[in-house]
Backbone as XML, in Angstrom:
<?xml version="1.0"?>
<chain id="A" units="angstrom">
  <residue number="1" name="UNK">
    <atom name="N" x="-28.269" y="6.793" z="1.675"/>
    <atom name="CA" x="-27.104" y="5.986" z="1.425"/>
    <atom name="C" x="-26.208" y="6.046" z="2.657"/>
  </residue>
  <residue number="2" name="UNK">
    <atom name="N" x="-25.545" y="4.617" z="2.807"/>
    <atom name="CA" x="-24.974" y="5.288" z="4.060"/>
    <atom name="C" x="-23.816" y="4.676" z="4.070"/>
  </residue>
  <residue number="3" name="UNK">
    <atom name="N" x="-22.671" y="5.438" z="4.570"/>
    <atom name="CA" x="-21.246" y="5.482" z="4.604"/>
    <atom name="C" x="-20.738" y="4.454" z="5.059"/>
  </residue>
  <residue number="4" name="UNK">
    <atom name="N" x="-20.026" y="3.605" z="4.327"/>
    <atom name="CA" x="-18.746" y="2.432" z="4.635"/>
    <atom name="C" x="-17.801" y="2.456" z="5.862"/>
  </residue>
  <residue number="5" name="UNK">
    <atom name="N" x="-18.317" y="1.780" z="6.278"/>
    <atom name="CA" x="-17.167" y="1.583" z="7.817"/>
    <atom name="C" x="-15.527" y="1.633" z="7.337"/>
  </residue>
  <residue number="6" name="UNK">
    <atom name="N" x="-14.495" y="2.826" z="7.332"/>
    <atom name="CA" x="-13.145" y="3.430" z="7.562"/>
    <atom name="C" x="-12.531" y="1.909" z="8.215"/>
  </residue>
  <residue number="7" name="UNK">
    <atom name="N" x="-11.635" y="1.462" z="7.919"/>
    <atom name="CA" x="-11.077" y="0.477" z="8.590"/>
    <atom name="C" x="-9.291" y="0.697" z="7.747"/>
  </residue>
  <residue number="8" name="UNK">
    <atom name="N" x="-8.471" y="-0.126" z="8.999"/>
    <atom name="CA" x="-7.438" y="0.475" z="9.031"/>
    <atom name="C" x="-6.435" y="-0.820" z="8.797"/>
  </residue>
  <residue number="9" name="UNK">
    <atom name="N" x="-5.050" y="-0.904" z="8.283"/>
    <atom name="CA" x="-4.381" y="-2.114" z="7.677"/>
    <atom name="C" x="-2.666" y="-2.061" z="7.586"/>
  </residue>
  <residue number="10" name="UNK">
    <atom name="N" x="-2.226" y="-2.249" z="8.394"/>
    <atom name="CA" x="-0.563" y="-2.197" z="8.279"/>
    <atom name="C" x="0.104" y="-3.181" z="7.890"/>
  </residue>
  <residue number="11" name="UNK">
    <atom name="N" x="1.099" y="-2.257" z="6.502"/>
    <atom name="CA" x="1.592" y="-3.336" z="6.120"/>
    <atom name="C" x="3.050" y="-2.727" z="5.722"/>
  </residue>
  <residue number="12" name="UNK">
    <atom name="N" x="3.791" y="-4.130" z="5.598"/>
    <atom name="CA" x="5.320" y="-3.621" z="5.677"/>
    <atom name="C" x="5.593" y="-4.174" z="4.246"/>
  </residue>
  <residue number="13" name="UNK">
    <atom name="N" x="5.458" y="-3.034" z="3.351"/>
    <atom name="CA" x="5.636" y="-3.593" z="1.583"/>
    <atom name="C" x="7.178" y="-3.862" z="1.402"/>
  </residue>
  <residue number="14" name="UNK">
    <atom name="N" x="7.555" y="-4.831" z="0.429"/>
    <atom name="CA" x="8.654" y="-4.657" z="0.019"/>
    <atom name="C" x="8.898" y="-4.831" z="-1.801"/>
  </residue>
  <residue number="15" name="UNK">
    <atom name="N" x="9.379" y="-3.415" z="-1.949"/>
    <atom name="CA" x="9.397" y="-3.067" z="-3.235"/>
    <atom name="C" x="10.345" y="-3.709" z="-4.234"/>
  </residue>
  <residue number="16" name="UNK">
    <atom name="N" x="10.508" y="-4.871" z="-5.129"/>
    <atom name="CA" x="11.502" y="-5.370" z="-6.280"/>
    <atom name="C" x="11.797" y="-4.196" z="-7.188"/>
  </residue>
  <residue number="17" name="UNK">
    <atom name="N" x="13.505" y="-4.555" z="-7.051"/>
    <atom name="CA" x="14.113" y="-3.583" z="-8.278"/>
    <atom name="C" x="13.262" y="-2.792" z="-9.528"/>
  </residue>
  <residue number="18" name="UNK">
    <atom name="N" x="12.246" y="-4.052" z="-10.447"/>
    <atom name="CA" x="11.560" y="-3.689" z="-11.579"/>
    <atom name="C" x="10.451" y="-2.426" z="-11.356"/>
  </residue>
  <residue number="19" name="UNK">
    <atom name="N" x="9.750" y="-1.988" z="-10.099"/>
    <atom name="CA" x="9.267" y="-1.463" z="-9.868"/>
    <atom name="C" x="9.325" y="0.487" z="-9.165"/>
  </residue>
  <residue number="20" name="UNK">
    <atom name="N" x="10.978" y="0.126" z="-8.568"/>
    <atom name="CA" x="10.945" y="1.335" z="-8.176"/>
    <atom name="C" x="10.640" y="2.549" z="-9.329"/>
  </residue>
  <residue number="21" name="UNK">
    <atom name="N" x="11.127" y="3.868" z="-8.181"/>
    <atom name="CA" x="10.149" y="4.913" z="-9.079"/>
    <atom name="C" x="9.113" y="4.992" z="-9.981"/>
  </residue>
  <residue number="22" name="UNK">
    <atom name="N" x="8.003" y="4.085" z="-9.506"/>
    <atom name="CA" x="6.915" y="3.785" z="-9.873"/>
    <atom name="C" x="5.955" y="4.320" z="-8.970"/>
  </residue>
  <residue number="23" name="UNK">
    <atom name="N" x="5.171" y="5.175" z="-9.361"/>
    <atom name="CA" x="4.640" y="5.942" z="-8.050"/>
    <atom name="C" x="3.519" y="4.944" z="-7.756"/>
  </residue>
  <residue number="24" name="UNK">
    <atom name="N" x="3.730" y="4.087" z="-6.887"/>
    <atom name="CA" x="2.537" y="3.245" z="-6.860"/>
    <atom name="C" x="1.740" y="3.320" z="-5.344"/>
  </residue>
  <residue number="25" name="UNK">
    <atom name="N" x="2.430" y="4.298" z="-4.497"/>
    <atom name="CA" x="1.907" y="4.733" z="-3.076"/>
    <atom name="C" x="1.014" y="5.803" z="-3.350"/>
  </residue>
  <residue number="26" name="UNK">
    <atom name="N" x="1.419" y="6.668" z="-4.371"/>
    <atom name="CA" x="0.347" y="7.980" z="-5.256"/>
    <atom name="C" x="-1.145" y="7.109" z="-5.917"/>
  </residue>
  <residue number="27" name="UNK">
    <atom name="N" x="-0.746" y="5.867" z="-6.456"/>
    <atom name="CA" x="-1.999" y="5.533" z="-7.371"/>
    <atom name="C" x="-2.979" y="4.735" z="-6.339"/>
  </residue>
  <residue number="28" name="UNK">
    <atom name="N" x="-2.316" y="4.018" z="-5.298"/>
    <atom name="CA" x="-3.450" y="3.669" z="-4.330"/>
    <atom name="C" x="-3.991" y="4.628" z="-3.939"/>
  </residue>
  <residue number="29" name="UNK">
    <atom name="N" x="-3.529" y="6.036" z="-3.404"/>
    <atom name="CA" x="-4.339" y="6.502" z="-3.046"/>
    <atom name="C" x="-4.951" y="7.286" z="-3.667"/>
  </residue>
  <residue number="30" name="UNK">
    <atom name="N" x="-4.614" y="7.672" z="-4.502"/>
    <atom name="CA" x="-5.387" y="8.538" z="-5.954"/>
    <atom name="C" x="-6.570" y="7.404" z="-6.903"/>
  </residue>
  <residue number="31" name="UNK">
    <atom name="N" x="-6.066" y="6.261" z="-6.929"/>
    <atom name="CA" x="-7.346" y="5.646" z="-7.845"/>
    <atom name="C" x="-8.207" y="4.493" z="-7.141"/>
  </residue>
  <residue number="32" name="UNK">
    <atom name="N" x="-7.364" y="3.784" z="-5.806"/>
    <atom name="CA" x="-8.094" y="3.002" z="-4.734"/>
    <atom name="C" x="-8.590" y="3.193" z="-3.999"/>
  </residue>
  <residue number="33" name="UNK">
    <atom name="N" x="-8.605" y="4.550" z="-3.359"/>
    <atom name="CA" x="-9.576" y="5.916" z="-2.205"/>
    <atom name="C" x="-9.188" y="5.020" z="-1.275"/>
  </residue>
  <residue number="34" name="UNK">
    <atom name="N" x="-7.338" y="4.526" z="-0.799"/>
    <atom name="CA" x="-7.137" y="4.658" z="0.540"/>
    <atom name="C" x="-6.210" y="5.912" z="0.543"/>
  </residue>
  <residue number="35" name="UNK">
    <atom name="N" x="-6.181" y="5.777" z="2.050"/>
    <atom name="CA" x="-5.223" y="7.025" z="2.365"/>
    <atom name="C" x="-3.922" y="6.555" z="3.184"/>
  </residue>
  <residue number="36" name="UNK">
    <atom name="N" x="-2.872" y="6.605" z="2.678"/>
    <atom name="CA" x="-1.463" y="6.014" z="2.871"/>
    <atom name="C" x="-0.683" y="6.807" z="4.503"/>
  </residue>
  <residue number="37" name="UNK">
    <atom name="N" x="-0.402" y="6.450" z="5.194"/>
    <atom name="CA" x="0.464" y="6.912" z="6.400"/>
    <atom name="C" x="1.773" y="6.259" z="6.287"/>
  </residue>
  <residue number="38" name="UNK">
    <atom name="N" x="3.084" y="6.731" z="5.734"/>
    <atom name="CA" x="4.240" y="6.209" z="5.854"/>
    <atom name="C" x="4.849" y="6.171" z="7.373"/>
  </residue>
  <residue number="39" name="UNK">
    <atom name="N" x="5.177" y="5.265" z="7.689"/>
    <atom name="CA" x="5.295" y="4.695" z="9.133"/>
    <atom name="C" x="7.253" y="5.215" z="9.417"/>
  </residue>
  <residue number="40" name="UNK">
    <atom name="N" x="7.709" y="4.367" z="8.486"/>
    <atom name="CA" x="9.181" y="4.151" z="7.959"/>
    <atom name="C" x="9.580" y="3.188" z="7.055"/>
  </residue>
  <residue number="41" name="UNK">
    <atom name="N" x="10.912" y="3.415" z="6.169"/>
    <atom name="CA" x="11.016" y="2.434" z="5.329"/>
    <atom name="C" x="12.716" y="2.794" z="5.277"/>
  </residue>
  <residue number="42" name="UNK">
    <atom name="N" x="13.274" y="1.878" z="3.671"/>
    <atom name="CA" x="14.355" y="2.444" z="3.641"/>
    <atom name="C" x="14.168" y="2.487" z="1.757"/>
  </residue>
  <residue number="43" name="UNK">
    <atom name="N" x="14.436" y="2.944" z="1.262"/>
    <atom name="CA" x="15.104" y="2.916" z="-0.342"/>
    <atom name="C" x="16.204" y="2.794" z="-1.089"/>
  </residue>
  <residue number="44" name="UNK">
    <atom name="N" x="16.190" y="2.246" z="-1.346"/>
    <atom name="CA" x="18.277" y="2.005" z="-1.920"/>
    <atom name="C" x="18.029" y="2.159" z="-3.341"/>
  </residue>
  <residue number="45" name="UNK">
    <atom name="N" x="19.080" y="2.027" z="-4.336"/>
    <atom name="CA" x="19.141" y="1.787" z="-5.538"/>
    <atom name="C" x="18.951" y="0.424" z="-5.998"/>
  </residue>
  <residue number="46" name="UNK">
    <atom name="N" x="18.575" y="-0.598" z="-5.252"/>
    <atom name="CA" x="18.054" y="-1.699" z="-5.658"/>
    <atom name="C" x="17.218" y="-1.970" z="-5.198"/>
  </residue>
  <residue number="47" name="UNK">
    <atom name="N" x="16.385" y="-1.966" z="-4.117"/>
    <atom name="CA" x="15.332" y="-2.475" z="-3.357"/>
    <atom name="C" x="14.595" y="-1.457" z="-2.578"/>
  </residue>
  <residue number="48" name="UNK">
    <atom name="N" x="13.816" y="-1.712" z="-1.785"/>
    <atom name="CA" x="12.983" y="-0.319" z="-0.967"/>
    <atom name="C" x="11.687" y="-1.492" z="-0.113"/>
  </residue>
  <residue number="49" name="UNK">
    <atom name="N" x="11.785" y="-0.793" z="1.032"/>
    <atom name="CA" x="10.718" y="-1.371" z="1.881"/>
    <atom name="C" x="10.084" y="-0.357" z="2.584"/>
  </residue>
  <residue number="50" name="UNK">
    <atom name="N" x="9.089" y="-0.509" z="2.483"/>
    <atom name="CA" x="8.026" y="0.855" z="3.277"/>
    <atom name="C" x="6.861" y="-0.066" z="4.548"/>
  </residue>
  <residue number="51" name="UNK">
    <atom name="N" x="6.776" y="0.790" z="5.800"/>
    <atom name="CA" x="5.898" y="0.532" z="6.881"/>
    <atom name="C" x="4.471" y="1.207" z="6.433"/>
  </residue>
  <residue number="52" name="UNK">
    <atom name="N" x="3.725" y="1.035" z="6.123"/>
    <atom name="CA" x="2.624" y="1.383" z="5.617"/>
    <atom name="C" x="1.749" y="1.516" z="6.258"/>
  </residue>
  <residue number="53" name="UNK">
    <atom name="N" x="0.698" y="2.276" z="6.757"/>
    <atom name="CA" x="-0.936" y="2.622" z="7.643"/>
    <atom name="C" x="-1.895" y="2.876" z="6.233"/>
  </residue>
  <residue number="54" name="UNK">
    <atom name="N" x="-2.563" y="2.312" z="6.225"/>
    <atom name="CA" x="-3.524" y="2.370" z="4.935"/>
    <atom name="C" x="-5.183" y="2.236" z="5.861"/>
  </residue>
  <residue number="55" name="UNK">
    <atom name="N" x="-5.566" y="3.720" z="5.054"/>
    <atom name="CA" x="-6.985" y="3.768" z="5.674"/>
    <atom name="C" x="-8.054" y="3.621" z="4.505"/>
  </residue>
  <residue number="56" name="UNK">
    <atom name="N" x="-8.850" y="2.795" z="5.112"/>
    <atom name="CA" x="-9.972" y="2.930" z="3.860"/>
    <atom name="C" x="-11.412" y="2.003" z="4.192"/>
  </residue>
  <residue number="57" name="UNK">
    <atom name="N" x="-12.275" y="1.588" z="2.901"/>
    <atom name="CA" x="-13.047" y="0.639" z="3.090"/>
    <atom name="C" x="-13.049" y="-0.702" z="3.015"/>
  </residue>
  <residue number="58" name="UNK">
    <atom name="N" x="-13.179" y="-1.678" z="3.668"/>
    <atom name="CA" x="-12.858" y="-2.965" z="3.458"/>
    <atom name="C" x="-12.856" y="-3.205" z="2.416"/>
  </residue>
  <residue number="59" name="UNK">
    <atom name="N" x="-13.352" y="-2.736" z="1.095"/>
    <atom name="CA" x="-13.633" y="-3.043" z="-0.138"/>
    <atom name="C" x="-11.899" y="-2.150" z="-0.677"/>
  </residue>
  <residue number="60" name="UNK">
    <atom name="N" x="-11.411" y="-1.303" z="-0.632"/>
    <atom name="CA" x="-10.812" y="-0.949" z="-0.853"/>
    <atom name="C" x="-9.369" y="-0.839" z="-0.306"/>
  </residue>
  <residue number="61" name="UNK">
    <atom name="N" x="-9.558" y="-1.884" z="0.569"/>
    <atom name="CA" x="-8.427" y="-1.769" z="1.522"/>
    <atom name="C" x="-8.080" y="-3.712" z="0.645"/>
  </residue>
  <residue number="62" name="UNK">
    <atom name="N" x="-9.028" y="-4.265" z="-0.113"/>
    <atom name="CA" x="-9.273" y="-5.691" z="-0.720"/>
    <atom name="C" x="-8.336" y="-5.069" z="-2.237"/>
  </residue>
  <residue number="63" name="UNK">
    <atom name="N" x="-9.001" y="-4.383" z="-2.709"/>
    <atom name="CA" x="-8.219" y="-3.812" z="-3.962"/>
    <atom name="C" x="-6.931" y="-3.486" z="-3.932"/>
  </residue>
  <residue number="64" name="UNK">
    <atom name="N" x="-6.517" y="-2.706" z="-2.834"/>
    <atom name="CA" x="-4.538" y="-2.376" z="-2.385"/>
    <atom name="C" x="-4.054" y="-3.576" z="-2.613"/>
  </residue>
  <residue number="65" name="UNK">
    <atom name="N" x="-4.247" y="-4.483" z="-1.982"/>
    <atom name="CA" x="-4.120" y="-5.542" z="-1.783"/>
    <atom name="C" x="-3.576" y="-6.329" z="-3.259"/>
  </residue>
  <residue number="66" name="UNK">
    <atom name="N" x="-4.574" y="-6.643" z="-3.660"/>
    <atom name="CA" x="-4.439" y="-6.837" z="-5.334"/>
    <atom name="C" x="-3.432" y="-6.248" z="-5.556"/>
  </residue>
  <residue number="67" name="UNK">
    <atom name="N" x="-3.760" y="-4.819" z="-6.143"/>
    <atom name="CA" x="-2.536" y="-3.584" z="-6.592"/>
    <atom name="C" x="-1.754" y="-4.323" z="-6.885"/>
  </residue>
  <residue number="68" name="UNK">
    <atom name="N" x="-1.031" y="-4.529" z="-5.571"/>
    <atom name="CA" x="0.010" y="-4.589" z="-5.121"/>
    <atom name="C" x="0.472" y="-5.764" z="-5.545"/>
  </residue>
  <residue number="69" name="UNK">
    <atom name="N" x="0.042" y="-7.012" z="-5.553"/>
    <atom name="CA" x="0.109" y="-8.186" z="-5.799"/>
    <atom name="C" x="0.504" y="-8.283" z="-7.106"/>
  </residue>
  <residue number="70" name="UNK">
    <atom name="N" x="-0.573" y="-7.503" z="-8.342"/>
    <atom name="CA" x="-0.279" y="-7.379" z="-9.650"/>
    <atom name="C" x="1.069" y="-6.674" z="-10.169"/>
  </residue>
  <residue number="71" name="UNK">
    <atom name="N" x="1.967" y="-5.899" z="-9.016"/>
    <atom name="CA" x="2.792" y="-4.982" z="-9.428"/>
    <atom name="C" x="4.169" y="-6.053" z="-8.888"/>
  </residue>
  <residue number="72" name="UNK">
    <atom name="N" x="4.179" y="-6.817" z="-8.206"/>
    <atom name="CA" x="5.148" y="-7.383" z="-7.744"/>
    <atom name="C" x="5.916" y="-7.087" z="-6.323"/>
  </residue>
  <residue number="73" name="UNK">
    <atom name="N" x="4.429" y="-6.173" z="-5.695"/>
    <atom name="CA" x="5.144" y="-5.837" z="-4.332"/>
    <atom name="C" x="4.397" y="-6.984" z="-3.503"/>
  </residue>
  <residue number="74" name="UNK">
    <atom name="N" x="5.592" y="-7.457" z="-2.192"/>
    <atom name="CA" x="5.214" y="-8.658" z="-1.216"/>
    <atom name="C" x="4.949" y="-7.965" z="0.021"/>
  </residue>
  <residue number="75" name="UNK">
    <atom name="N" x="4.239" y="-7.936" z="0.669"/>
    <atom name="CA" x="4.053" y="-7.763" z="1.588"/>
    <atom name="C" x="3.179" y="-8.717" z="3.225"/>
  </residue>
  <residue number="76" name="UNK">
    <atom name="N" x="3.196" y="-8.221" z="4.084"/>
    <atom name="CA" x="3.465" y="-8.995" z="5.172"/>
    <atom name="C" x="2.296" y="-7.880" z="6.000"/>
  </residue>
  <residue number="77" name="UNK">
    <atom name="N" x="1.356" y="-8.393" z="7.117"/>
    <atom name="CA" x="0.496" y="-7.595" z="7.296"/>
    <atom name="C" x="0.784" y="-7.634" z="9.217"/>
  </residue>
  <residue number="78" name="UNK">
    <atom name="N" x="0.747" y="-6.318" z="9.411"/>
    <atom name="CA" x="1.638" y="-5.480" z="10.732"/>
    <atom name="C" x="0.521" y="-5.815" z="12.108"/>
  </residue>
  <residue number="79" name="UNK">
    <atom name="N" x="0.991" y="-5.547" z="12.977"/>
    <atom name="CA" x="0.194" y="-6.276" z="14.134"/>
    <atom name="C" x="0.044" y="-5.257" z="14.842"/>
  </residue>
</chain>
């Protein structure tokens, strides 16, 4: 069997009110098998935006993606 090419994905999430304290940077990488690098962000009591490094398999770096989409976070993909 042989191992999935690691590929790498920056993205600058931005988190809606309905969602904070929602550990949803824990469940990508706990149930999507990427691995999260916080870059910088900010958090307020209404909003929150995070710089994101997300490592994984193209297949799973496709699923964050989703996640995220289903949860109501927008994001914008880093250069």
């Amino acid at each position: 069997m042989t191992k999935e090419t690691q590929k790498s994905l920056r993205l600058k999430l931005n988190f809606p009110e309905k969602v904070l304290g929602d550990p949803i940077i824990y469940q990508l990488s706990h149930d999507l098998d990427v691995i999260p690098n916080i870059l910088r962000g900010r958090i307020t009591e209404k909003s929150a935006w995070l710089e994101v490094e997300f490592t994984g398999t193209a297949k799973s770096l496709d699923k964050a993606r989703q996640f995220l989409t289903e949860r109501g976070v927008t994001f914008t993909e880093m250069h």
